[in-house]
GUKEFI-417215 format. One record per atom (N, C-alpha, C): atom name; x, y, z. Coordinates in steps of 0.001 Angstrom, whole numbers, plus 500000, padded with zeros to 6 digits. Atoms other than C-alpha are relative to their C-alpha. Example, Ala and Ser with C-alpha at 12.3 -4.5 7.8 and 13.67 -1.06 7.14 Angstrom:
% residues 2
  kolke       X       Y       Z
      N  500890  498810  500000
     CA  512300  495500  507800
      C  500900  501200  500000
      N  499180  498810  499940
     CA  513670  498940  507140
      C  499230  501090  500730
***
This chain:
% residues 159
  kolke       X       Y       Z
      N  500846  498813  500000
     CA  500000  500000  500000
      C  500888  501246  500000
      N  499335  499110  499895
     CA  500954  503371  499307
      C  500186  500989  500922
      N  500705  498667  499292
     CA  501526  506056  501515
      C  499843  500970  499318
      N  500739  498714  500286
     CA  499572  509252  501092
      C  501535  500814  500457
      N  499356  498736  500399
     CA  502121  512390  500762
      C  499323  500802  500810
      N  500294  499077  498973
     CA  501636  514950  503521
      C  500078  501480  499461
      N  499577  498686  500346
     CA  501376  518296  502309
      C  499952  501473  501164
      N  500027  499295  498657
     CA  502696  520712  505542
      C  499475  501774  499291
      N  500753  498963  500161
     CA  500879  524054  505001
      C  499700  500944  501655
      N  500320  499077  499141
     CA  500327  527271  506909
      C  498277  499897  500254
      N  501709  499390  500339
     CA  496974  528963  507719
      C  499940  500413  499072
      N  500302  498634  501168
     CA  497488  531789  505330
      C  499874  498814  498735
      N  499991  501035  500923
     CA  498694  528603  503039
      C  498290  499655  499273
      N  501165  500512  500268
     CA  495519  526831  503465
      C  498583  500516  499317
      N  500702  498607  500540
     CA  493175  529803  502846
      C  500369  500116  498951
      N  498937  499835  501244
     CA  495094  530462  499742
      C  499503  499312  499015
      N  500072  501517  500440
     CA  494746  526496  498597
      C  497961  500104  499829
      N  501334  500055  500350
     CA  490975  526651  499194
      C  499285  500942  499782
      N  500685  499490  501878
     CA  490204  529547  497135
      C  499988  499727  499129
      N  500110  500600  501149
     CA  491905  528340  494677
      C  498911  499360  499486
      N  500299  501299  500232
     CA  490221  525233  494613
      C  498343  500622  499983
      N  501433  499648  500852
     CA  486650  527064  494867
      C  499787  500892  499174
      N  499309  499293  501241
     CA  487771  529505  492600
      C  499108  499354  498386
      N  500337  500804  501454
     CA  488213  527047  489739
      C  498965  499085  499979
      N  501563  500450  499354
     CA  485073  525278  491156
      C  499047  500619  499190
      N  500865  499524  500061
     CA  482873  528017  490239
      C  500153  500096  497753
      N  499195  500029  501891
     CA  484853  528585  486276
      C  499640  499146  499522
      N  500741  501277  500783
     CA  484201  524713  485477
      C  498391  500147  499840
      N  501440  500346  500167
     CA  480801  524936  486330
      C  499489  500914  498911
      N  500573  499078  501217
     CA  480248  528239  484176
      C  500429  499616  499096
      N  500158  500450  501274
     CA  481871  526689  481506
      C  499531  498644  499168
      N  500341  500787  500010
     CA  480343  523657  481770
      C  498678  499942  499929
      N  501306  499606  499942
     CA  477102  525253  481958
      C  499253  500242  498938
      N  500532  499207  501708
     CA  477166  527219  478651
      C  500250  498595  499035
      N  499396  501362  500609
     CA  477180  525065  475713
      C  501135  500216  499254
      N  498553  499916  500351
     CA  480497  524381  474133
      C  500123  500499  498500
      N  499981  499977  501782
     CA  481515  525224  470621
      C  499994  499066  499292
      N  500393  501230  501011
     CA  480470  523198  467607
      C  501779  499568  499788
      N  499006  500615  499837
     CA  482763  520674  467047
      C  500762  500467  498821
      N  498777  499890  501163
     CA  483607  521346  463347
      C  499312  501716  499643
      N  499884  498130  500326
     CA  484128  525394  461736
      C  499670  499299  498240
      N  499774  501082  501384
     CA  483254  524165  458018
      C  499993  498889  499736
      N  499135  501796  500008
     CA  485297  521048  457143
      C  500811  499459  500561
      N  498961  500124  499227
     CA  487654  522010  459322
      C  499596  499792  501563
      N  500326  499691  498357
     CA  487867  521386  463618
      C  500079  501239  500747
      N  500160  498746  499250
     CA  486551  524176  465253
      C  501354  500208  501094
      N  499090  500133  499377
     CA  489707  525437  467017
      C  499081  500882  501540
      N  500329  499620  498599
     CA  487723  527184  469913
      C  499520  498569  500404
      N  500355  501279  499330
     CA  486097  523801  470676
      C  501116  498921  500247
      N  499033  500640  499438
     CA  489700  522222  471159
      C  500612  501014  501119
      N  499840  499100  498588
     CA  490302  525490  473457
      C  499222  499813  501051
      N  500900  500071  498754
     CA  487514  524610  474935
      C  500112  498942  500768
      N  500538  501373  498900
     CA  487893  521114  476170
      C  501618  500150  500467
      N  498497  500203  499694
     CA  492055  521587  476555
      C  499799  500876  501268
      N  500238  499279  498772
     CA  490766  524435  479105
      C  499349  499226  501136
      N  501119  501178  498613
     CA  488356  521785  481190
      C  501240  498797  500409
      N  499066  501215  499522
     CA  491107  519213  480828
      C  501261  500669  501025
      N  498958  499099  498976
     CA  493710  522128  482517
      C  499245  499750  501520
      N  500707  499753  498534
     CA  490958  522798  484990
      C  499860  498841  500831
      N  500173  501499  499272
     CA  490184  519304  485811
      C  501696  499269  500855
      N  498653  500412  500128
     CA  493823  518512  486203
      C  500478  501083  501277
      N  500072  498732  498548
     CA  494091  521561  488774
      C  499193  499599  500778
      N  500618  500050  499226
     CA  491536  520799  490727
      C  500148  498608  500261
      N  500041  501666  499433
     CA  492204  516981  491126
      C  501371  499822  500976
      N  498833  499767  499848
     CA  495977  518148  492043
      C  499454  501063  501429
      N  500777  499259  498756
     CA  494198  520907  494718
      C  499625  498807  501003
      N  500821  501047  498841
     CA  491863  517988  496202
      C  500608  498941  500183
      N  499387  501287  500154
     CA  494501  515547  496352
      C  501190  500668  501514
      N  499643  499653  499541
     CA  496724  518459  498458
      C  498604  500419  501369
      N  501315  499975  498481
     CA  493573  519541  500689
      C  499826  498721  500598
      N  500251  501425  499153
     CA  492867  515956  501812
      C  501247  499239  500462
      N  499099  500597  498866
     CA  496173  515746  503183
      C  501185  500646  500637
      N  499111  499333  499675
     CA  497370  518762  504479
      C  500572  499694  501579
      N  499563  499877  498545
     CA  498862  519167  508014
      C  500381  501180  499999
      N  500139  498596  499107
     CA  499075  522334  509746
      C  501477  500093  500372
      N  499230  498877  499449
     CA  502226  524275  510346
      C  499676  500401  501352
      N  500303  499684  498978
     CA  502435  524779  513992
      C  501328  500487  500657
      N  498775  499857  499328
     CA  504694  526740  516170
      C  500462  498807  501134
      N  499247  500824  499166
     CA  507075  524697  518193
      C  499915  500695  501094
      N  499753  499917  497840
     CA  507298  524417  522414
      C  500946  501026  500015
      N  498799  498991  499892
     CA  509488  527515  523299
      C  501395  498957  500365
      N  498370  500544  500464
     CA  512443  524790  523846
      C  500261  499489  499189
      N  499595  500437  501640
     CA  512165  523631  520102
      C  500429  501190  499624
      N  499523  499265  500987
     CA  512465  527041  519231
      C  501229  500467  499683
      N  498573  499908  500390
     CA  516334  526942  518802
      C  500242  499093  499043
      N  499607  501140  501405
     CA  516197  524450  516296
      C  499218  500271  498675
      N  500949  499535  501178
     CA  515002  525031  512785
      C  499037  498604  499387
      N  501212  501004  499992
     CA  511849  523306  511835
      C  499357  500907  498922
      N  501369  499195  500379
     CA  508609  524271  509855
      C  499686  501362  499961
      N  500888  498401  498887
     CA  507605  527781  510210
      C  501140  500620  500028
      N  498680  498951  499318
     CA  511357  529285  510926
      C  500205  500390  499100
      N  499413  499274  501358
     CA  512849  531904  509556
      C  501624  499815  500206
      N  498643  500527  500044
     CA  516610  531251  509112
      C  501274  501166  499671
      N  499453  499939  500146
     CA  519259  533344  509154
      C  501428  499702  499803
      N  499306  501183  500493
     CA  522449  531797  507217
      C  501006  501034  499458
      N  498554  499739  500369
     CA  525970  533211  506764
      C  500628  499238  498545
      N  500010  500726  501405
     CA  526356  532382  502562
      C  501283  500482  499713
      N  498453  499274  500517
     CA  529991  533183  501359
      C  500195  501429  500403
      N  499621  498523  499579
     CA  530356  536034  503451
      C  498943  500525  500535
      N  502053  499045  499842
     CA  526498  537613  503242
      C  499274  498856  500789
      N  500839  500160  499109
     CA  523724  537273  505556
      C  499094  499851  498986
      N  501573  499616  500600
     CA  520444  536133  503878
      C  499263  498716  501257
      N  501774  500907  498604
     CA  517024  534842  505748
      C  499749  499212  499150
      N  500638  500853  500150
     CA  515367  532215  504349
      C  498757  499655  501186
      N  501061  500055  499382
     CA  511815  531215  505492
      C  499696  497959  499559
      N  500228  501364  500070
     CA  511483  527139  505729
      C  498194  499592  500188
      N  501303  500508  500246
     CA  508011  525894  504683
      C  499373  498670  499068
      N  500116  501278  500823
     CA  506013  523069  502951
      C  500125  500656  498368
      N  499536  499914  501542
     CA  506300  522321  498963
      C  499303  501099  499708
      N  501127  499513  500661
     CA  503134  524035  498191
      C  499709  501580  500133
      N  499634  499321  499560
     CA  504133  527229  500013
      C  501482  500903  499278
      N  499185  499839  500136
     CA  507169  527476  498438
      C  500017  501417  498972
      N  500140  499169  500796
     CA  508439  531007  496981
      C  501079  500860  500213
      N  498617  499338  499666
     CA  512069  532164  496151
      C  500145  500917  499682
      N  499887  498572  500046
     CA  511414  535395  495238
      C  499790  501455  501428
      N  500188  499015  498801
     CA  510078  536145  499019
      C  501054  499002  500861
      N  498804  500498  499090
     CA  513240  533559  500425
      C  499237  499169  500765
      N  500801  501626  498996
     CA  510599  530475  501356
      C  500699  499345  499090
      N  499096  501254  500358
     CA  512708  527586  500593
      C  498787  498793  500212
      N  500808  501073  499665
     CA  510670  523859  500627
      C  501045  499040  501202
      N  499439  501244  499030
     CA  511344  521262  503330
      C  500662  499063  499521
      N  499244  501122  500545
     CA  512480  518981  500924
      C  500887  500415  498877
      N  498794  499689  500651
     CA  514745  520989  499246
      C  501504  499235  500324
      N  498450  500394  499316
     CA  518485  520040  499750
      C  500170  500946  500978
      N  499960  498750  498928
     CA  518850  523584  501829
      C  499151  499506  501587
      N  501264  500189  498910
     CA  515583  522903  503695
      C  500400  498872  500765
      N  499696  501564  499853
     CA  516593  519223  503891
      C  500994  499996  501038
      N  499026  500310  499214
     CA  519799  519800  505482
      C  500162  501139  501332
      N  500449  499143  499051
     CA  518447  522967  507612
      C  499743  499290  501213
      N  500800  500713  499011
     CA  515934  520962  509691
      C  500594  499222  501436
      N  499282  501004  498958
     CA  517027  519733  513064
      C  501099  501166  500593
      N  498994  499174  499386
     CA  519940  522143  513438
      C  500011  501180  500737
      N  500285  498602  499512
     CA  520400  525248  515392
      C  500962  500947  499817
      N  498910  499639  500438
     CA  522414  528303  515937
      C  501728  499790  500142
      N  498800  500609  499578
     CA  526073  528186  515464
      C  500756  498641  499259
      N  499629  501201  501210
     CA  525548  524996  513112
      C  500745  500111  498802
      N  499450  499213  501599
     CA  527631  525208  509686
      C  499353  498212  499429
      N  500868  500676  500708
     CA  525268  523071  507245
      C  500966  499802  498419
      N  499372  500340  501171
     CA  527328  521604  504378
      C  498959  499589  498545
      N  500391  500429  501088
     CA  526087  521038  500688
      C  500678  499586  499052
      N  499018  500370  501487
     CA  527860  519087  497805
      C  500277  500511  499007
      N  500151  499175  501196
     CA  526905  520621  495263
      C  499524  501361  499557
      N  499791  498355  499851
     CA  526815  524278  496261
      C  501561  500519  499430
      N  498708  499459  500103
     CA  529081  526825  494989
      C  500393  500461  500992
      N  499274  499460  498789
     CA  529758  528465  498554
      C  499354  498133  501315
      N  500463  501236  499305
     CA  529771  524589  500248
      C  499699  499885  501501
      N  500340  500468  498679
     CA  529117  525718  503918
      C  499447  501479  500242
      N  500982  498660  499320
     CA  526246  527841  505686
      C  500143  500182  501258
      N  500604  499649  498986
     CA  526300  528957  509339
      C  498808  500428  500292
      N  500584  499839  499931
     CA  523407  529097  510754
      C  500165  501228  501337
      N  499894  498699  499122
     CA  523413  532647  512854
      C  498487  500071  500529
      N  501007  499599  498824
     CA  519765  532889  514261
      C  498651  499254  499033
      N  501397  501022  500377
     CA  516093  530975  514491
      C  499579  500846  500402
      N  501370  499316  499520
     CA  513099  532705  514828
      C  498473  499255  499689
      N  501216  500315  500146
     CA  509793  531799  514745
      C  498669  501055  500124
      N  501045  498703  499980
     CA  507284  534641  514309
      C  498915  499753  498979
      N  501079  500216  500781
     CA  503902  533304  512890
      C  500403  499453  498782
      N  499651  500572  501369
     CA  503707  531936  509780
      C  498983  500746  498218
      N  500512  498801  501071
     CA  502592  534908  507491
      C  500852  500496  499159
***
């Protein structure tokens, strides 16, 4: 038997996840409602009626990928004030990179977003983050600067 895939998620996350998901809910149904375009234009295949079903097959394909992550999220929770020296879920990370200071924000896959410095849990970074605290130097193989200090944990909500 397989196991089910855990997808760790915030609040804000979750909220987020189930708009989406009724979102594109409400889109299928309106276009599922109206009727579709004729199949053929002439002699030829109506090309809106292959827009049209390649769009339901997107949507369907999104929303089966949504309800597959909703039915097995887990909650993001702050840690016991004596976890919070160790990086986990939820932390924000400051990390000594070839010299420079950058933060990083450790969260699940679905969360993930390197333009605001959320890294995934199962990144290699994330991967080899987890567990450690400050003061740690976190090695990677196949980094160009191959060792991080970890200089400070925080935990401040998960917004």
């Amino acid at each position: 038997m397989t196991k089910k895939k855990h997808y760790y998620v915030t609040e804000k996350g979750l909220v987020r996840l189930r708009k989406e998901y009724a979102d594109l809910k409400k889109i299928k149904c309106l276009k599922t409602d109206s009727d579709p375009p004729a199949l053929f234009q002439s002699e030829d295949l109506n090309p809106d009626y292959l827009s049209f079903h390649e769009d339901l097959e997107l949507l369907e394909t999104r929303l089966k990928e949504l309800k597959e992550i909703l039915d097995n999220t887990e909650m993001i929770s702050m840690p016991d004030k004596c976890d919070q020296n160790h990086v986990g879920l939820g932390a924000t990370v400051a990390l000594e990179i070839c010299g420079a200071v950058e933060e990083l924000k450790i969260l699940g896959t679905v969360e993930v977003d390197p333009e605001k410095n959320i890294i995934s849990d199962e990144s290699p970074l994330g991967q080899a983050l987890l567990g450690k605290r400050v003061g740690d130097a976190v090695s990677l193989k196949d980094s160009i600067c191959h060792s991080f200090k970890i200089l400070k944990v925080r935990y401040n909500g998960f917004d």
